[in-house]
N, C-alpha and C positions, 0 to 999 in steps of 0.2 A: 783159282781166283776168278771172279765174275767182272770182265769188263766192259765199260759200256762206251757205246758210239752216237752221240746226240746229233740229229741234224743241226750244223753250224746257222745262226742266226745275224750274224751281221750282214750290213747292206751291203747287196750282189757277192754274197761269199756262198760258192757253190762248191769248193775243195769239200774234202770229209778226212777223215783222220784215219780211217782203217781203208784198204783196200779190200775184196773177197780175200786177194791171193794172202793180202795178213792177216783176215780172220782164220783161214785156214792154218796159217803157222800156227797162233795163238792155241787154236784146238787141237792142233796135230801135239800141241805140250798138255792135255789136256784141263786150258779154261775153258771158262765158257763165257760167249760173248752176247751183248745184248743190243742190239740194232733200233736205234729209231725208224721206223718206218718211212721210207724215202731217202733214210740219211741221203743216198747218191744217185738218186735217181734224175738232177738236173745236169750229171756227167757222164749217166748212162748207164750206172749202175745196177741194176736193179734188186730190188727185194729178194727174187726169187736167186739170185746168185749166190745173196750173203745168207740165203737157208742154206743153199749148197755146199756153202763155205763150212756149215759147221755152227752158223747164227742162230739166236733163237731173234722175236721183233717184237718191240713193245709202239705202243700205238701214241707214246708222249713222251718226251723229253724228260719230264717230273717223273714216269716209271724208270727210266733207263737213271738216274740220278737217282733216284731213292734207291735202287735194287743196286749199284755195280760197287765195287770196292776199288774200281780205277778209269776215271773218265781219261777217255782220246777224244782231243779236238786238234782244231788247227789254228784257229783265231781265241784271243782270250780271250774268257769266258765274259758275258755280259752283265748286267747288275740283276736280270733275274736268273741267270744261271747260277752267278756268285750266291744267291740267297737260297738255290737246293745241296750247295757243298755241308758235309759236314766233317766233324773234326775225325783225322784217321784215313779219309778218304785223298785217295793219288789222283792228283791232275796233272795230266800228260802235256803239255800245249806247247804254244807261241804267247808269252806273258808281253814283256817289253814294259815293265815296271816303272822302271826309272821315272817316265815323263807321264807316269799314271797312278795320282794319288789316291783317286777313288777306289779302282780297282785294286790298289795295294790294301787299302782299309779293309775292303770287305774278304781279301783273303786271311789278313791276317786276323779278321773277326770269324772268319768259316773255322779254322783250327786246321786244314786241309795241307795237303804235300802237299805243295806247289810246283814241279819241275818242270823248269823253263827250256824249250827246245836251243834258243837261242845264246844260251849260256854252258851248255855242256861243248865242251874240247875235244879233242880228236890228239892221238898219240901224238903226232906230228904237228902238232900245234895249229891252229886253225879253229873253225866253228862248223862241223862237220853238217850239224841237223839243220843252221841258217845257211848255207853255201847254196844248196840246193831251188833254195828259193831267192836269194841274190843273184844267184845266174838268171835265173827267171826275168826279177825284177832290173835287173843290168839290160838285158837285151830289151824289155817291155819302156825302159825311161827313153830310149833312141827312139822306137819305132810312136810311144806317145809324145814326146818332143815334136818328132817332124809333124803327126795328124794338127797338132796345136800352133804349128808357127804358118798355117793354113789361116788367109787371111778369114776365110767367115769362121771361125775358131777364135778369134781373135788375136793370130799373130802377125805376121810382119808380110807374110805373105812368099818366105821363102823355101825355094824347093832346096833338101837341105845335102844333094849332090852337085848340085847347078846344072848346066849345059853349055856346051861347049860356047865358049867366048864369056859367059856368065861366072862370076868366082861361085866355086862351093858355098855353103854355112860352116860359120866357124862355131865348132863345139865343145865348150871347157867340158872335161870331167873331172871333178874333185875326190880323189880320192884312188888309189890304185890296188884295192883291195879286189873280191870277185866283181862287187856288182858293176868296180868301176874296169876291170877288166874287159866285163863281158858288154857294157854301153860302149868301150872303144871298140870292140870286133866289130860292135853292129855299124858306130860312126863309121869307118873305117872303112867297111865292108861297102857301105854306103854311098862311100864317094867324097866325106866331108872334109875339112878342115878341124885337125883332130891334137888337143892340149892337154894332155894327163897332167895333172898334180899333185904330189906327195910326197911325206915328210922322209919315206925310206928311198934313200941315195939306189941301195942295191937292188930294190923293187922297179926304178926308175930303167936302171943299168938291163937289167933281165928286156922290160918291154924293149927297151932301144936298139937291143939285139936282136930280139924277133921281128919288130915292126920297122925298123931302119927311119928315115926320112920321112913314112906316111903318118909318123904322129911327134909331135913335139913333146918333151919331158922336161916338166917344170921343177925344181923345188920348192917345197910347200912357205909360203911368208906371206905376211899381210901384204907387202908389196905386191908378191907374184901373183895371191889373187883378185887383189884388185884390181891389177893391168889385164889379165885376159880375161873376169867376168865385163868388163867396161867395153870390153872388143866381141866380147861372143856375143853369136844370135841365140846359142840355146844352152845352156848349164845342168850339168847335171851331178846331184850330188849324191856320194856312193859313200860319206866321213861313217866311222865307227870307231867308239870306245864300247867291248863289248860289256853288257849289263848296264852301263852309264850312261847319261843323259846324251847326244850329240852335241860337238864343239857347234855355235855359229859361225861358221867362217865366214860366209854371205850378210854382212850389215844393212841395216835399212838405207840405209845413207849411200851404199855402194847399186842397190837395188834403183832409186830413186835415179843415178844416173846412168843404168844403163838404156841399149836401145831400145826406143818404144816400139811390142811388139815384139821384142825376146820372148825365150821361153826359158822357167825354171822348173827343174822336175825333182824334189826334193824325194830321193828313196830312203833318204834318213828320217823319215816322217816318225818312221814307229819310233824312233828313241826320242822324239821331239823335234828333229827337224835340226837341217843346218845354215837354212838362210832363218835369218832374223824374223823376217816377214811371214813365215810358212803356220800354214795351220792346218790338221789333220781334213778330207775330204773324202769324199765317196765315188764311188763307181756311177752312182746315179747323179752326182754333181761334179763334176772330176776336179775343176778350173775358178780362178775367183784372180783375180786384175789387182795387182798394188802397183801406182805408179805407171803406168801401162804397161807392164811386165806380166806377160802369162805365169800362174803360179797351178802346177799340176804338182797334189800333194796327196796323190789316194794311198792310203796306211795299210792297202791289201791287194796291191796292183798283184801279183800273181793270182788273186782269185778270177783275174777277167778270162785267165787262159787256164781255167778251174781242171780241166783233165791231164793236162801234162803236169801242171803244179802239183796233183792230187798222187800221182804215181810216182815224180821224182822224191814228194815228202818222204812217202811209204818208205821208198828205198834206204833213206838215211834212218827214218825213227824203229825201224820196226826191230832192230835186235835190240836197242831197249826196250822197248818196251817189251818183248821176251822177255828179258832180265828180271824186268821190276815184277812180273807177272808169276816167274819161276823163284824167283826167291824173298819175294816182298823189298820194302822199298830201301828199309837199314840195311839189311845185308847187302842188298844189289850197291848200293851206295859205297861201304864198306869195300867191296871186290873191285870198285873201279871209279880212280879218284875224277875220269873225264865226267862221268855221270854223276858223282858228286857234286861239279860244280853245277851243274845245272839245277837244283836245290834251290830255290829264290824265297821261300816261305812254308815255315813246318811248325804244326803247334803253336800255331798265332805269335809267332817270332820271323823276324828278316833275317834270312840265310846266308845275303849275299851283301859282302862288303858295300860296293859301289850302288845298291838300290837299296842299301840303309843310312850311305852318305849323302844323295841326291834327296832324301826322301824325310832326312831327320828322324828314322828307328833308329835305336839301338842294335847294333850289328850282334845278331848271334851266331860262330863259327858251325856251320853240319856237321863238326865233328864231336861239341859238346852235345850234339841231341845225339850223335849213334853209339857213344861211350857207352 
């Protein structure tokens, strides 16, 4: 199989989908892989690596897409990428569907595999290929929280450990999944005043045993979080339904009264976002004020820390995408139902239940296309 590696074009997304060390695996199975020139050269990659690897390099994005029979990315593809897919051809990514109708259309106008990194399972239940970039994005919502609640940033102006005689910042985290796991290490670790909140009782029981007293363990209600976003300097939200749009747990109404000069850091952005008020932002705009509330909403915070993002990816994606490459996309599908679910659009049909119910397709099961 001939796969190809396009330099990612979203704004300040500097990750890339193959590492040398995976184009190497990819050829050591003998494919052969097709390089955008630079794909990773602003993480240090360079060209002459991915010849080393086993790469051949094409000079355009439009040659690496006309020529491969399986694009790697990392970010989902763009509306001029969406219009070089063609029908039959595998795209490997990070989609996030659900709260993206455009991009839904023009895949399911491309005819293309679509499989969603975000959507494939792990034996042991979990989201193997997003964890890796939840930790990321967990630890990055603390450390951009505190830069933002910096009064010429526009927050409140507080240091988010204190100092002695000064209270801490207090820091709701919504949600006790990875990302919300790994923003209480960093809270935590930091010094703050630290509130987990979520709907699983035994998720709750786990942290409270590791973290004792240095974090409080909420369960999830409209009450519990209205009481401590109305008390926090900085929220951060980690909600997930995976494939599905994100709950709003954060109302406009609850935003309007919090403190002026908090900070929200919505990491649920790629599924839509879970305060009411949030709307997708960029690396090069990060921040945008409702209410005097800081609202940090970037949909690709792990691209700012583009090198560790780019290698933790590799680690999780790249025995699929072995898979899809050694046995095509049915069969690999067929042998393994975690990477089935990952399947979000095939043959201009929606794959996946919950991005055919948020989105009004017709739901078509991956199992009637691989019969």
């Amino acid at each position: 199989m001939l796969i190809g590696l396009p330099k990612e074009i979203k704004n300040h997304e500097y990750r890339v989908g193959l590492t040398p060390a995976s184009v190497r695996e990819l050829t050591s199975h003998g494919h052969k892989v097709l390089v955008q020139s630079g794909a990773g050269a602003a993480i240090g990659l360079s060209d002459e690596q991915y010849i080393a690897a086993g790469a051949s390099l094409a000079g355009s994005a439009a040659e690496v897409f006309a020529a491969a029979d399986m694009i790697v990315k990392v970010k989902e593809p763009q509306p001029q990428e969406c219009a070089m897919l063609r029908p039959g051809q595998i795209l490997y990514t990070y989609l996030h569907l659900a709260p993206d109708p455009e991009q839904t259309k023009a895949l399911v106008k491309s005819g293309a595999i679509c499989i969603a990194y975000e959507t494939i399972t792990g034996p042991g239940g979990g989201l193997p290929l997003l964890a890796p970039m939840s930790e990321v994005a967990g630890r990055m919502a603390v450390q951009a929280g505190c830069a933002h609640l910096e009064k010429s940033k526009g927050g409140m102006g507080v240091l988010i450990g204190g100092v002695p005689g000064v209270p801490a910042a207090h820091v709701v985290i919504l949600g006790a999944g990875v990302v919300g796991t790994h923003a209480m290490q960093m809270a935590v670790g930091m010094g703050a005043k630290v509130t987990v909140i979520d709907k699983n009782v035994d998720r709750l029981r786990q942290l409270d045993l590791i973290f004792g007293n240095r974090i409080h363990t909420v369960f999830s209600n409209a009450q519990s979080v209205e009481d401590a976003v109305l008390d926090a300097d900085m929220v951060v939200g980690g909600v997930l339904i995976p494939g599905a749009a994100a709950p709003k747990l954060v109302t406009r109404d609850m935003i309007s009264r919090m403190k002026k000069g908090a900070v929200v850091v919505d990491v649920a952005i790629d599924q839509g976002g879970c305060f009411e008020t949030s709307h997708a932002t960029t690396h090069a705009e990060p921040t945008f004020m409702v209410d005097g509330v800081v609202h940090y909403c970037v949909a690709n915070m792990p691209g700012a820390v583009a090198r560790t993002s780019t290698f933790a990816l590799n680690n999780a994606t790249i025995g699929h995408a072995v898979a899809l490459a050694d046995k095509g996309w049915k069969q690999a599908l067929k042998d393994n139902v975690h990477l089935k679910n990952g399947l979000n659009v095939a043959n201009g049909k929606v794959t996946y239940e919950a991005v055919a119910k948020d989105l009004g397709y017709e739901y078509v099961s991956a199992d009637s296309l691989l019969a």
